[in-house]
mmCIF file as Biopython writes it, N, C-alpha, C and O atoms, coordinates in Angstrom:
data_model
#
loop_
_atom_site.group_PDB
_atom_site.id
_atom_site.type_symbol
_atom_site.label_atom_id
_atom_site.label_alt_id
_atom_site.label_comp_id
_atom_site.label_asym_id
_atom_site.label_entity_id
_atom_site.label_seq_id
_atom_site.pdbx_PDB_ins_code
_atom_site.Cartn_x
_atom_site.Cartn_y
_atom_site.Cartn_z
_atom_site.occupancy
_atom_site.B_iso_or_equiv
_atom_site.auth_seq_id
_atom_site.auth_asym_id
_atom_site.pdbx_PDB_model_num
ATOM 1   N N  . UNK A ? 1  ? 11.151 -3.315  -14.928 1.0 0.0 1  A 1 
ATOM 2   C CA . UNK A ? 1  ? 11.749 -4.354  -15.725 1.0 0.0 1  A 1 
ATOM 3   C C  . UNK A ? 1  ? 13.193 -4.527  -15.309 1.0 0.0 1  A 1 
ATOM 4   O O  . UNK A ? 1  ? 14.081 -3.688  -15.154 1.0 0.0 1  A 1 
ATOM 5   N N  . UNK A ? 2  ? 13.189 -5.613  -15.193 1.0 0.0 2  A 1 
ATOM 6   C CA . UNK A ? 2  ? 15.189 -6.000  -14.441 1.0 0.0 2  A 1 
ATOM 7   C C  . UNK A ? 2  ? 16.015 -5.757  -16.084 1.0 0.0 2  A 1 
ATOM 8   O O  . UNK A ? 2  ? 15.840 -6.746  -16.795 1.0 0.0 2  A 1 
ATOM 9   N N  . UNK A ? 3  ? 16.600 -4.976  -16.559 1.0 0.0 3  A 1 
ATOM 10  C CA . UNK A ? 3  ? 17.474 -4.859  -17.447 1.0 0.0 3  A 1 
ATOM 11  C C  . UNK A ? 3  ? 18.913 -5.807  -17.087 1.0 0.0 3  A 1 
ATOM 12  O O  . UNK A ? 3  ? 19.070 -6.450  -16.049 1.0 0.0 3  A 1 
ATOM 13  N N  . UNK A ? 4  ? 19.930 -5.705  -18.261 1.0 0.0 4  A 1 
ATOM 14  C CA . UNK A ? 4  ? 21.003 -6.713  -18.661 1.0 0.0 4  A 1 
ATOM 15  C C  . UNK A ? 4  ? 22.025 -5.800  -19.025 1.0 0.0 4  A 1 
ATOM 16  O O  . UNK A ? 4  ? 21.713 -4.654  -19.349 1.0 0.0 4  A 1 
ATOM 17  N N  . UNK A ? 5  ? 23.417 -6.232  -19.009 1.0 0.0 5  A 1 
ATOM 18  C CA . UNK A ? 5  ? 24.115 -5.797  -19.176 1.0 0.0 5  A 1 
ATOM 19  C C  . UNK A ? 5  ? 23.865 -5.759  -21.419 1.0 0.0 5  A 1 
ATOM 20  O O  . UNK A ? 5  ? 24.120 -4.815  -22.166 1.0 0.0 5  A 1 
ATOM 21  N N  . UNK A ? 6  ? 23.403 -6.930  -21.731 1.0 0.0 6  A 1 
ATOM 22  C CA . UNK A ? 6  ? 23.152 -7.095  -22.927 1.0 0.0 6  A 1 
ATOM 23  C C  . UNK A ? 6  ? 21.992 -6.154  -23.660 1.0 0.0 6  A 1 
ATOM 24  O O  . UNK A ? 6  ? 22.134 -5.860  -24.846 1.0 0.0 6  A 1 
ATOM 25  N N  . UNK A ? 7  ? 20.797 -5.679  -22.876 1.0 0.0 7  A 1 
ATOM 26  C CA . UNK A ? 7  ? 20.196 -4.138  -23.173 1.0 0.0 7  A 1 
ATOM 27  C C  . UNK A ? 7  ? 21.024 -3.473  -23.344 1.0 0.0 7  A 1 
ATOM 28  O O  . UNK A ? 7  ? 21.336 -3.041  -24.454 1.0 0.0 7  A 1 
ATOM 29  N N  . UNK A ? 8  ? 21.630 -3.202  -22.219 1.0 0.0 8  A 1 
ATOM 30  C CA . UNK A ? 8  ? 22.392 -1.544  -22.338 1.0 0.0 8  A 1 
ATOM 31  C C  . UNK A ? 8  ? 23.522 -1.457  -24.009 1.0 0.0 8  A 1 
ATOM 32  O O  . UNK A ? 8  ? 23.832 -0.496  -24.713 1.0 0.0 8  A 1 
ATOM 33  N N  . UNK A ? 9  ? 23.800 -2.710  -24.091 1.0 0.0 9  A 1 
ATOM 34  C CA . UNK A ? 9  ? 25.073 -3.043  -25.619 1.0 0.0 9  A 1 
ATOM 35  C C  . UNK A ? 9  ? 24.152 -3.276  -26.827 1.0 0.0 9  A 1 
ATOM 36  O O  . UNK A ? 9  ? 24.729 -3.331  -27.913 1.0 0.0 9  A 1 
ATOM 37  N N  . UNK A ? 10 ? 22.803 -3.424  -26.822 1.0 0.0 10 A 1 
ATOM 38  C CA . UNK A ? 10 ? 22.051 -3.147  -28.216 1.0 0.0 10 A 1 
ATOM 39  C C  . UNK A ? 10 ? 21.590 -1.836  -28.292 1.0 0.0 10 A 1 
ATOM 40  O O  . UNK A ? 10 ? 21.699 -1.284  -29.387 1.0 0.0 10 A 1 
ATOM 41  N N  . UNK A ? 11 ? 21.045 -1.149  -27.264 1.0 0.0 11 A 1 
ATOM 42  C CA . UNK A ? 11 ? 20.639 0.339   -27.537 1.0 0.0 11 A 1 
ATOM 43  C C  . UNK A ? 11 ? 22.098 1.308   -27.497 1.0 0.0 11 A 1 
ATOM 44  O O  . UNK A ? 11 ? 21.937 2.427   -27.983 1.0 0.0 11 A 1 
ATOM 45  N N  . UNK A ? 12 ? 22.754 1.166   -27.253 1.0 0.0 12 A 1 
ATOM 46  C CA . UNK A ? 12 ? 24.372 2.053   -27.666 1.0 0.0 12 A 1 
ATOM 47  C C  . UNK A ? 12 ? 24.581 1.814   -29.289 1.0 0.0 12 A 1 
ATOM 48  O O  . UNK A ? 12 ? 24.836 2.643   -30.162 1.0 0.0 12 A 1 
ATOM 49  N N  . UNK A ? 13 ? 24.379 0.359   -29.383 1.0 0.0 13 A 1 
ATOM 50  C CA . UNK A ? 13 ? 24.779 -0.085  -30.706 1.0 0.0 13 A 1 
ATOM 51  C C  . UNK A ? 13 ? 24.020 0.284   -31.421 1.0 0.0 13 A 1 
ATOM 52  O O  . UNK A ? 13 ? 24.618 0.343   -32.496 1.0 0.0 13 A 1 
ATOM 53  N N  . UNK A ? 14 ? 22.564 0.744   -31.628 1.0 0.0 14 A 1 
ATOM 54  C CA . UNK A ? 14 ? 21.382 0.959   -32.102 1.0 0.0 14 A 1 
ATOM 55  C C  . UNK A ? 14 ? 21.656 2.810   -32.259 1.0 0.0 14 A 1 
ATOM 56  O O  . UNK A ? 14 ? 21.211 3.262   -33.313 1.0 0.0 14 A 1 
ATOM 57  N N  . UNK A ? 15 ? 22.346 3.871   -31.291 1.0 0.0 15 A 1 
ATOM 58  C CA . UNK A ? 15 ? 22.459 4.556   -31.242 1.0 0.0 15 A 1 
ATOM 59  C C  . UNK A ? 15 ? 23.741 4.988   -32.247 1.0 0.0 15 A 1 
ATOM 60  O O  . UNK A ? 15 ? 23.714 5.868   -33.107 1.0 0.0 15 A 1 
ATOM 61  N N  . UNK A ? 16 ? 24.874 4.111   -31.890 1.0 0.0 16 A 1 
ATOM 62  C CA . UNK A ? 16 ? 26.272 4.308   -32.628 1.0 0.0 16 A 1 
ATOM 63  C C  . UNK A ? 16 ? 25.451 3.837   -34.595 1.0 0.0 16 A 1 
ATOM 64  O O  . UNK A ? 16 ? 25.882 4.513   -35.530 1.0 0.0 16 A 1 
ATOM 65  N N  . UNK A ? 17 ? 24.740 3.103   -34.798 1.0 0.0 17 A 1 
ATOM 66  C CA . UNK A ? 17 ? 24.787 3.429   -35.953 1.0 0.0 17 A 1 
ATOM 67  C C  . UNK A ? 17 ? 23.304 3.990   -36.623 1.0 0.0 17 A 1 
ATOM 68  O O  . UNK A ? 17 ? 22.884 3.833   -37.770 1.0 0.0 17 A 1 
ATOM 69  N N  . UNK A ? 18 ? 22.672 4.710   -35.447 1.0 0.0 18 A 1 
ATOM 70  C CA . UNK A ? 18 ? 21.935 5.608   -36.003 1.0 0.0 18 A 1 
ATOM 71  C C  . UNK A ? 18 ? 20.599 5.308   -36.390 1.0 0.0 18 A 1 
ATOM 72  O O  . UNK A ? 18 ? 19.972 6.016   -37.177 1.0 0.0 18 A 1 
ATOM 73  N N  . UNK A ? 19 ? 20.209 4.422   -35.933 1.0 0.0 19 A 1 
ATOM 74  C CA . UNK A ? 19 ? 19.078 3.233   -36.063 1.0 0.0 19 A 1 
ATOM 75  C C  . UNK A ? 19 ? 17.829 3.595   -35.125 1.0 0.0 19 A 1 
ATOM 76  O O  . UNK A ? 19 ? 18.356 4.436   -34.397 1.0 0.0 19 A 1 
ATOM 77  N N  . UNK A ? 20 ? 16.529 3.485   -34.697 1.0 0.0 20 A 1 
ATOM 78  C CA . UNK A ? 20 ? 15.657 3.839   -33.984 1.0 0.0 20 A 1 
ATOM 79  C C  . UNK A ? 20 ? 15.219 2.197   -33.416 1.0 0.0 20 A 1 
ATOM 80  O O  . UNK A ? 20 ? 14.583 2.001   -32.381 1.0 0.0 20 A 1 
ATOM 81  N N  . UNK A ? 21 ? 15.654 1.242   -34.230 1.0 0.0 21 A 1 
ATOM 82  C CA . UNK A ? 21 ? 15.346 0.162   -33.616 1.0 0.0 21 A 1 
ATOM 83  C C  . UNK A ? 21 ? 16.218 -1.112  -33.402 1.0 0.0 21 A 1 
ATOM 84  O O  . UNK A ? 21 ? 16.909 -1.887  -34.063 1.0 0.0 21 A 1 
ATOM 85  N N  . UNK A ? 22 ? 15.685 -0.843  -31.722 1.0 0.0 22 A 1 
ATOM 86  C CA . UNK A ? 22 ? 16.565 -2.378  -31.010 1.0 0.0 22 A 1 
ATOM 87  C C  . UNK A ? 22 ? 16.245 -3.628  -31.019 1.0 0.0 22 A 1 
ATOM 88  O O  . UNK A ? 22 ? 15.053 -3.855  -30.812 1.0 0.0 22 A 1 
ATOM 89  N N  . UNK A ? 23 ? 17.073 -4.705  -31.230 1.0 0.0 23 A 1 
ATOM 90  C CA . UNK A ? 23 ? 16.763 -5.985  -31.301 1.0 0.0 23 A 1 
ATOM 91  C C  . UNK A ? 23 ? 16.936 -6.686  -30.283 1.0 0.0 23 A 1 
ATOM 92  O O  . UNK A ? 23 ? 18.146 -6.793  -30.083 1.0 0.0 23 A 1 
ATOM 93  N N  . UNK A ? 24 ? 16.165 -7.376  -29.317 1.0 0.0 24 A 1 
ATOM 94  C CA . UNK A ? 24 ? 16.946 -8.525  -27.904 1.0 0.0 24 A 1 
ATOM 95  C C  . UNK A ? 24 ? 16.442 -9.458  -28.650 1.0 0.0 24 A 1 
ATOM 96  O O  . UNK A ? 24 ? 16.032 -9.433  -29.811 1.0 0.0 24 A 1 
ATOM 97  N N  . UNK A ? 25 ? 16.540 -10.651 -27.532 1.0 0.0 25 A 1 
ATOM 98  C CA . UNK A ? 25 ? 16.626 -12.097 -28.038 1.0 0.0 25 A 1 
ATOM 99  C C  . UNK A ? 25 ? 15.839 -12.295 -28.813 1.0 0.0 25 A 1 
ATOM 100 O O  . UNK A ? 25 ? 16.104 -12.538 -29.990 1.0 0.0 25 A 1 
ATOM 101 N N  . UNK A ? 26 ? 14.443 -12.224 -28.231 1.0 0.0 26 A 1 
ATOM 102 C CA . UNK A ? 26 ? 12.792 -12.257 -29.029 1.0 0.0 26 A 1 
ATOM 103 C C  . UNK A ? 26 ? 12.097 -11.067 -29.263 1.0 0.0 26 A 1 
ATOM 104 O O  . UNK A ? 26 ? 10.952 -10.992 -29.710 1.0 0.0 26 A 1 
ATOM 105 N N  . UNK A ? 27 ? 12.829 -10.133 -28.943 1.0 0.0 27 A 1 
ATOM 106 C CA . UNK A ? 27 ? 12.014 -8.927  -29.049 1.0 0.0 27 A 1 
ATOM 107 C C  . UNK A ? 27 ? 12.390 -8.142  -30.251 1.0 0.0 27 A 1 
ATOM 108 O O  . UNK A ? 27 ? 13.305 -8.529  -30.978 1.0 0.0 27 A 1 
ATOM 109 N N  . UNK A ? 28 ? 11.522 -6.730  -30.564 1.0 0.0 28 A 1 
ATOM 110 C CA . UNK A ? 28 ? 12.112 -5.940  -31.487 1.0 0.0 28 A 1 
ATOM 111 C C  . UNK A ? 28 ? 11.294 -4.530  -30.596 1.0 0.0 28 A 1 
ATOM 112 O O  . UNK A ? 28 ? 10.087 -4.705  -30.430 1.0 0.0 28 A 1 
ATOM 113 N N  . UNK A ? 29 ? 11.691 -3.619  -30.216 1.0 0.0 29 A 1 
ATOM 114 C CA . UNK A ? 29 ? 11.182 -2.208  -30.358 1.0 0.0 29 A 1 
ATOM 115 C C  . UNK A ? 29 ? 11.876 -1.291  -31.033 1.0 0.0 29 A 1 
ATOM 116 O O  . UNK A ? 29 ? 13.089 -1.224  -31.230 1.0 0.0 29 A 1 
ATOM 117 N N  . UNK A ? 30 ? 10.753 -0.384  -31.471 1.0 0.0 30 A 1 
ATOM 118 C CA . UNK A ? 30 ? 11.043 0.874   -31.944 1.0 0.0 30 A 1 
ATOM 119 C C  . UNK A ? 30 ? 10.811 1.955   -31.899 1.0 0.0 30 A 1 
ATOM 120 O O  . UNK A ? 30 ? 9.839  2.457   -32.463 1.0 0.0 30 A 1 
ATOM 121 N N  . UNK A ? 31 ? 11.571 2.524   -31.277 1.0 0.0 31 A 1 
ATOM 122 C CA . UNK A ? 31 ? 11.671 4.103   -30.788 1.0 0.0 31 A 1 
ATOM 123 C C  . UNK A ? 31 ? 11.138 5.358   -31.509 1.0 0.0 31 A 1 
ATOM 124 O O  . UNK A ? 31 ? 11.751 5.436   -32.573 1.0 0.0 31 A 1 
ATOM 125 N N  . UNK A ? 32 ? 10.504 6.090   -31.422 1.0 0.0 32 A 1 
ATOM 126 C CA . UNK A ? 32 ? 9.632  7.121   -32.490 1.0 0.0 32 A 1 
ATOM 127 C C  . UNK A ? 32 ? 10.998 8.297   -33.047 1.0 0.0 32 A 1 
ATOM 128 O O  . UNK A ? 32 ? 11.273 8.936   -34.063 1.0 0.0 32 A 1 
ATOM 129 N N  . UNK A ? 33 ? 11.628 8.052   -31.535 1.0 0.0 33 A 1 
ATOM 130 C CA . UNK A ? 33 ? 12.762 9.646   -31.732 1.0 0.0 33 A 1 
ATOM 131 C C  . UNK A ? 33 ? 14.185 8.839   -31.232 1.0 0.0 33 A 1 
ATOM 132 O O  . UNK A ? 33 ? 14.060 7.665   -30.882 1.0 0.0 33 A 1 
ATOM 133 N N  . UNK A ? 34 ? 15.272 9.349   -31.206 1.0 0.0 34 A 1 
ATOM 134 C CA . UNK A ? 34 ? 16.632 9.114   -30.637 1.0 0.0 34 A 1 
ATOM 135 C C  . UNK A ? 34 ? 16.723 9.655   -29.321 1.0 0.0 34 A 1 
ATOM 136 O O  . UNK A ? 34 ? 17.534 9.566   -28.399 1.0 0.0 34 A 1 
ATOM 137 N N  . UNK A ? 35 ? 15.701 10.209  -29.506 1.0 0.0 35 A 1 
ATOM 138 C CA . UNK A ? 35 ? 15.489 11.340  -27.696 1.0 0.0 35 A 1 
ATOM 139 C C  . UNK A ? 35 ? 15.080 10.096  -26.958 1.0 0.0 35 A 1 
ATOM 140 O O  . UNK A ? 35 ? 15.540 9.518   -25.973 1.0 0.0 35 A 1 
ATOM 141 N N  . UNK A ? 36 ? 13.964 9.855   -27.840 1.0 0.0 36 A 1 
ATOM 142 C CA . UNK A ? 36 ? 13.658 8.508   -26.326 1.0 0.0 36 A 1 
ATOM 143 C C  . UNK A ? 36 ? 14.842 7.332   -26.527 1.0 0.0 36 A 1 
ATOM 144 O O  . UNK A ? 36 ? 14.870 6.638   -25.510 1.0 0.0 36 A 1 
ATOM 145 N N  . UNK A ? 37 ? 15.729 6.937   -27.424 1.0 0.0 37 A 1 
ATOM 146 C CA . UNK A ? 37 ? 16.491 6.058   -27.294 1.0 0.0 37 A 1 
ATOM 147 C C  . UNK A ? 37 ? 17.722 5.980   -25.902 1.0 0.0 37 A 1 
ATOM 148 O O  . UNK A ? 37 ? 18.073 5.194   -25.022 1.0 0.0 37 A 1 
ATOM 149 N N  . UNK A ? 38 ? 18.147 7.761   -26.564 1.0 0.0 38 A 1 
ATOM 150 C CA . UNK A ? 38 ? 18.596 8.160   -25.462 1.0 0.0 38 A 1 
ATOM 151 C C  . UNK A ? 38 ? 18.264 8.034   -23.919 1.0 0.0 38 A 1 
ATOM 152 O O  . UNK A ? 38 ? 18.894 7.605   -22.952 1.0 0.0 38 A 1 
ATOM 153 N N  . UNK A ? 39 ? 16.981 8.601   -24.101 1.0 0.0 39 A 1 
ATOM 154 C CA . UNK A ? 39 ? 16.453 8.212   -21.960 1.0 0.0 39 A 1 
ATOM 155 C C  . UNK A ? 39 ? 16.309 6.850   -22.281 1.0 0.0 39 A 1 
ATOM 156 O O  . UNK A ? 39 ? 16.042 6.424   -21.157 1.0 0.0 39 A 1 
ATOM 157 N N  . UNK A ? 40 ? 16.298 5.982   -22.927 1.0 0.0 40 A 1 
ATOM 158 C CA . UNK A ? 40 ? 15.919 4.565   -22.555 1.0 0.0 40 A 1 
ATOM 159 C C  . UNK A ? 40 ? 17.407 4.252   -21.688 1.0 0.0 40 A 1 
ATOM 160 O O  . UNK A ? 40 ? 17.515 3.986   -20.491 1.0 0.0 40 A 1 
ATOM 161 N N  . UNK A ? 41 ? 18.140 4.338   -22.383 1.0 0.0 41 A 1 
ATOM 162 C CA . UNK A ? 41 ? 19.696 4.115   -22.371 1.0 0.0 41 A 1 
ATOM 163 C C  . UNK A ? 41 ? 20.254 4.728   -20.678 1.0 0.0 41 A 1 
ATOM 164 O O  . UNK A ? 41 ? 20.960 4.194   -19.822 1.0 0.0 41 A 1 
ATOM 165 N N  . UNK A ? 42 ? 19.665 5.854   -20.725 1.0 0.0 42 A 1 
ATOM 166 C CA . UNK A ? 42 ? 19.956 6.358   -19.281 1.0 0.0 42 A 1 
ATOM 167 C C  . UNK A ? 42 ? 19.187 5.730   -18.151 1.0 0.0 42 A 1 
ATOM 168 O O  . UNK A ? 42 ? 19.694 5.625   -17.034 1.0 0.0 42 A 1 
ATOM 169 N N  . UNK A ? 43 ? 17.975 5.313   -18.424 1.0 0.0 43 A 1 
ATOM 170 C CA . UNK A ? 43 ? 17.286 4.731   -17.588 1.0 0.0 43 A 1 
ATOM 171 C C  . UNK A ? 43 ? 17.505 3.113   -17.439 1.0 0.0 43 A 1 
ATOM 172 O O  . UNK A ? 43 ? 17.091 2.441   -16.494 1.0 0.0 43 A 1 
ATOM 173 N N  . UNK A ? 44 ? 18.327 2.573   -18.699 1.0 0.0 44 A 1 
ATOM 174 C CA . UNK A ? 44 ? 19.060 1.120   -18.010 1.0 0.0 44 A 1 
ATOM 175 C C  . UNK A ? 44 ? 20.173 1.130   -17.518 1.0 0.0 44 A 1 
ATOM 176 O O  . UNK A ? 44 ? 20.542 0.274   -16.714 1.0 0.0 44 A 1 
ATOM 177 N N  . UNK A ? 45 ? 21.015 2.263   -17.983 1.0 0.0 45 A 1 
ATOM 178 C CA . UNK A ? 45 ? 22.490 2.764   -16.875 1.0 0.0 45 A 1 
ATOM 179 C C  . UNK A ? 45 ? 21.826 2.570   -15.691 1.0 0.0 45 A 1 
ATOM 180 O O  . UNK A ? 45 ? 21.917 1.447   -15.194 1.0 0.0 45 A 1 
ATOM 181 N N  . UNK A ? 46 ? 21.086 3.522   -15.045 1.0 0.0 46 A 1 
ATOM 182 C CA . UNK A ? 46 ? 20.401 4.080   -13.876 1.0 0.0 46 A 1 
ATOM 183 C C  . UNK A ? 46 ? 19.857 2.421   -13.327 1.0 0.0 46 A 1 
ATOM 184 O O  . UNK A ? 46 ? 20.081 2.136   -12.150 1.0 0.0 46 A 1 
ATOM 185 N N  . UNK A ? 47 ? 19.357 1.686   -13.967 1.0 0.0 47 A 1 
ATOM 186 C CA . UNK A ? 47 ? 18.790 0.511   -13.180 1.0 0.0 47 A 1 
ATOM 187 C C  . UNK A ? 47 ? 20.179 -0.681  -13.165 1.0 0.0 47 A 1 
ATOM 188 O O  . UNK A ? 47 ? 20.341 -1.267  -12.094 1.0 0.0 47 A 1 
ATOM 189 N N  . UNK A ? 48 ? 20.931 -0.945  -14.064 1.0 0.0 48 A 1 
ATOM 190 C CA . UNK A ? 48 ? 22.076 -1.152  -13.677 1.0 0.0 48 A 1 
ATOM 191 C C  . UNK A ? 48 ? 23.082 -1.339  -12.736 1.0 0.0 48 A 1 
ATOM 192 O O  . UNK A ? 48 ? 23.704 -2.294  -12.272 1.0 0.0 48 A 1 
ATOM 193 N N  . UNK A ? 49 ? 23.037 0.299   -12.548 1.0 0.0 49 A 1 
ATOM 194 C CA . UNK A ? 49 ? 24.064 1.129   -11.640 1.0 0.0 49 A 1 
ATOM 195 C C  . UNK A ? 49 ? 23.524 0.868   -10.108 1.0 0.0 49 A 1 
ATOM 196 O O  . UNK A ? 49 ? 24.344 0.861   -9.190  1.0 0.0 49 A 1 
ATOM 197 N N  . UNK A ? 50 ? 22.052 0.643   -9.841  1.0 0.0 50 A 1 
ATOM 198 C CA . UNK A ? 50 ? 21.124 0.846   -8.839  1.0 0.0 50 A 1 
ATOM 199 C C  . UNK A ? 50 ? 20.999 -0.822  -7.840  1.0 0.0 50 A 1 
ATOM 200 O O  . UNK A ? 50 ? 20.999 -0.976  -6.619  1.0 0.0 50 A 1 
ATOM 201 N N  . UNK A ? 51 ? 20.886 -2.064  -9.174  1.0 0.0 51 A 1 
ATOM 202 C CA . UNK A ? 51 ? 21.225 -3.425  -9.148  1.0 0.0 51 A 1 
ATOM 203 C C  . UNK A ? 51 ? 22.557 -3.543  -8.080  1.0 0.0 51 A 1 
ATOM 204 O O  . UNK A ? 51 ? 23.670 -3.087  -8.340  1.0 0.0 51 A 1 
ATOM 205 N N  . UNK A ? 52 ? 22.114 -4.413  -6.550  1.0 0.0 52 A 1 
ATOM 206 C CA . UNK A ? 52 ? 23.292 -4.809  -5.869  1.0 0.0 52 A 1 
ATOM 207 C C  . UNK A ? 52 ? 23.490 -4.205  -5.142  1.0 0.0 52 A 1 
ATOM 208 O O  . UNK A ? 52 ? 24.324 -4.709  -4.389  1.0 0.0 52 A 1 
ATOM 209 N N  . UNK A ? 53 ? 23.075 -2.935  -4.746  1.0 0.0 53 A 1 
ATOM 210 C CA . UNK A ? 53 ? 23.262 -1.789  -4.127  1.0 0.0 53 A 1 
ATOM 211 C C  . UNK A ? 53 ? 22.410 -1.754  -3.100  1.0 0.0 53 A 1 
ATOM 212 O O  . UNK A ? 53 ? 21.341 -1.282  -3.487  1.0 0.0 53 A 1 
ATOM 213 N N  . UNK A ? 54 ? 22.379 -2.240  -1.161  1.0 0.0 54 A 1 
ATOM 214 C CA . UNK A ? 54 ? 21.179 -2.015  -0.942  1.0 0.0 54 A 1 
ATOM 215 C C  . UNK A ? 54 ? 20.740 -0.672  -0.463  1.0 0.0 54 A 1 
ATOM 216 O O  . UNK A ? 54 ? 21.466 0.242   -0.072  1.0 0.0 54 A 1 
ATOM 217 N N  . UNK A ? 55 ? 19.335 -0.695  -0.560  1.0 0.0 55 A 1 
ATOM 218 C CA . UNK A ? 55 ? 19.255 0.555   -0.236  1.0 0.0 55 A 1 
ATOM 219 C C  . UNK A ? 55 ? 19.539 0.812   1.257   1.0 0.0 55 A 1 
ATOM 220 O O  . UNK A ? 55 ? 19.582 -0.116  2.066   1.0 0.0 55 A 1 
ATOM 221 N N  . UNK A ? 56 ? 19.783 2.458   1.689   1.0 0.0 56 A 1 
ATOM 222 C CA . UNK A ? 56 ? 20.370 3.133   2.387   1.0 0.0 56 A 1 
ATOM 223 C C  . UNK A ? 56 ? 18.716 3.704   3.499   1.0 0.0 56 A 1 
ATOM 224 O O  . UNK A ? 56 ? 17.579 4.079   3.212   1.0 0.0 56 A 1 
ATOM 225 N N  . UNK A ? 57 ? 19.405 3.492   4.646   1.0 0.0 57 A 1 
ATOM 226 C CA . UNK A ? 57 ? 18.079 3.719   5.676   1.0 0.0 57 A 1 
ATOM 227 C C  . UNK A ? 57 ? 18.476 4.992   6.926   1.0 0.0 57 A 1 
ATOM 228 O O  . UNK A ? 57 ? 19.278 5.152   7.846   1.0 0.0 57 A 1 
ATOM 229 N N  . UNK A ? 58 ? 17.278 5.766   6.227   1.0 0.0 58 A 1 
ATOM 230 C CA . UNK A ? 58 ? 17.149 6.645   7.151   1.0 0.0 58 A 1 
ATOM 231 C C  . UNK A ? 58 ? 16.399 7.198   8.639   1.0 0.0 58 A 1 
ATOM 232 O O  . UNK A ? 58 ? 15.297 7.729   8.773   1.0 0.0 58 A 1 
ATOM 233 N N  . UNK A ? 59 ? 17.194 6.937   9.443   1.0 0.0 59 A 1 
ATOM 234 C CA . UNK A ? 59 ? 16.463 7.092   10.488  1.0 0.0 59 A 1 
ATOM 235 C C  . UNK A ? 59 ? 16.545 8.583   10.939  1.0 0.0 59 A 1 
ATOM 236 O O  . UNK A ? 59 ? 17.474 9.389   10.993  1.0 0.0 59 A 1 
ATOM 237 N N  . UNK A ? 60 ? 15.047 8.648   11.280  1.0 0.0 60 A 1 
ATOM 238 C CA . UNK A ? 60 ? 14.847 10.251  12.048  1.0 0.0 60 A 1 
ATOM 239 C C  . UNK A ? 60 ? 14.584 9.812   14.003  1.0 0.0 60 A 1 
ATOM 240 O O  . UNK A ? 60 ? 14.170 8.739   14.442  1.0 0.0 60 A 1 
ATOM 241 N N  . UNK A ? 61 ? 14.953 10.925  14.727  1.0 0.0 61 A 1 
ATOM 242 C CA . UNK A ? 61 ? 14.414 10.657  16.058  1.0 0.0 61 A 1 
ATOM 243 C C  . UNK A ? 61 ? 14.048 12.391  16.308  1.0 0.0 61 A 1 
ATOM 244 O O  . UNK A ? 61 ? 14.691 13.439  16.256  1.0 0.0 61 A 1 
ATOM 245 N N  . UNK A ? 62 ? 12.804 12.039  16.568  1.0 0.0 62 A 1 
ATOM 246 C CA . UNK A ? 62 ? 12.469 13.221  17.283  1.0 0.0 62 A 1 
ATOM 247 C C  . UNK A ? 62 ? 12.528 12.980  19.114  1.0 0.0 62 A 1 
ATOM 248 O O  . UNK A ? 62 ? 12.711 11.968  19.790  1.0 0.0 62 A 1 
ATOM 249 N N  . UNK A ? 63 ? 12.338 14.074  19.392  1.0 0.0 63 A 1 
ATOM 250 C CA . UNK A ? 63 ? 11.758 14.939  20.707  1.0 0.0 63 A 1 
ATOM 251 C C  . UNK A ? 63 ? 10.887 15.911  21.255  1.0 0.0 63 A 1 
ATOM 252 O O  . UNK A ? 63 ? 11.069 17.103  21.009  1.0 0.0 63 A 1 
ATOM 253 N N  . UNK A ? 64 ? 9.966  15.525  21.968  1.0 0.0 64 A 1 
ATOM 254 C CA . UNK A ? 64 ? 8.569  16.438  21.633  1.0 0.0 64 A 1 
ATOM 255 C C  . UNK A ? 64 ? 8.831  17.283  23.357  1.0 0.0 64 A 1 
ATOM 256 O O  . UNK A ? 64 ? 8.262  18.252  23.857  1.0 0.0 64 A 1 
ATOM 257 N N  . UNK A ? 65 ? 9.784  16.510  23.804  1.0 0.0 65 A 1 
ATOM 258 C CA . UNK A ? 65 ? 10.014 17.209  25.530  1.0 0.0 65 A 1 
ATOM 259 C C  . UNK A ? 65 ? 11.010 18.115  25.712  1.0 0.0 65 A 1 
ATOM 260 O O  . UNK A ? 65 ? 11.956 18.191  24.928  1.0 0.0 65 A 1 
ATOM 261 N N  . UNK A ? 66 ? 10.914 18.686  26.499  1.0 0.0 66 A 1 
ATOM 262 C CA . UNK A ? 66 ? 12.225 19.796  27.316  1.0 0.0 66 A 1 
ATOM 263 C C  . UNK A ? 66 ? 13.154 19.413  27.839  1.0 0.0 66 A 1 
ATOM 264 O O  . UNK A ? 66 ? 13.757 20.219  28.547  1.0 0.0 66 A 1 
ATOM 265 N N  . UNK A ? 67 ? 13.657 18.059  27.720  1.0 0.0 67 A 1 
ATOM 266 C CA . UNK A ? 67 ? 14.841 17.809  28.123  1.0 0.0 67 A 1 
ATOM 267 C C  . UNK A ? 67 ? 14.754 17.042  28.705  1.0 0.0 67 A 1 
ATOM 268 O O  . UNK A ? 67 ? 13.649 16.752  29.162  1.0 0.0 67 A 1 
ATOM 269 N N  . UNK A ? 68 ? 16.018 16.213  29.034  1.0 0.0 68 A 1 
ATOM 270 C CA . UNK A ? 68 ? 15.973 15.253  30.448  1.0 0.0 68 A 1 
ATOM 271 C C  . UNK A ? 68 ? 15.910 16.039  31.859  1.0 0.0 68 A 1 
ATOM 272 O O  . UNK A ? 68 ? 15.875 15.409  32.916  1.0 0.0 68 A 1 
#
C-alpha cells in the first residue's frame, strides 16, 4: 500500500491520545492492541523513508579460472 505523509499524522495522533482507532478520508480501522498501532506506524515511517529512494544495485563478478 503507497502510504501518505497524512497516515503517518492520524496514527501518531491516534497514539498521542490513546485511541486504538484511526480515521483517513473514507476509512476507519481498528487496531486490537497499541502494539500493532505502534508497528503500523513504523511500517509507514519505513515505507515513507523508502519512497524516492532508488534502489541500490549489486553487482557480483566471479572467476572460475587461474588467472590471466
Amino acid at each position: 500500500m503507497s502510504f501518505t505523509q497524512k497516515h503517518l499524522e492520524a496514527v501518531e495522533t491516534a497514539i498521542a491520545r490513546g485511541e486504538k482507532t484511526v480515521r483517513y478520508s473514507d476509512r476507519t480501522v481498528e487496531y486490537r492492541t497499541v502494539d500493532e498501532l505502534l508497528k503500523a506506524r513504523e511500517e509507514i515511517r519505513t515505507s515513507l523513508a523508502s519512497n524516492g529512494k532508488p534502489r541500490s544495485r549489486v553487482y557480483r563478478m566471479y572467476h572460475g579460472g587461474k588467472g590471466l
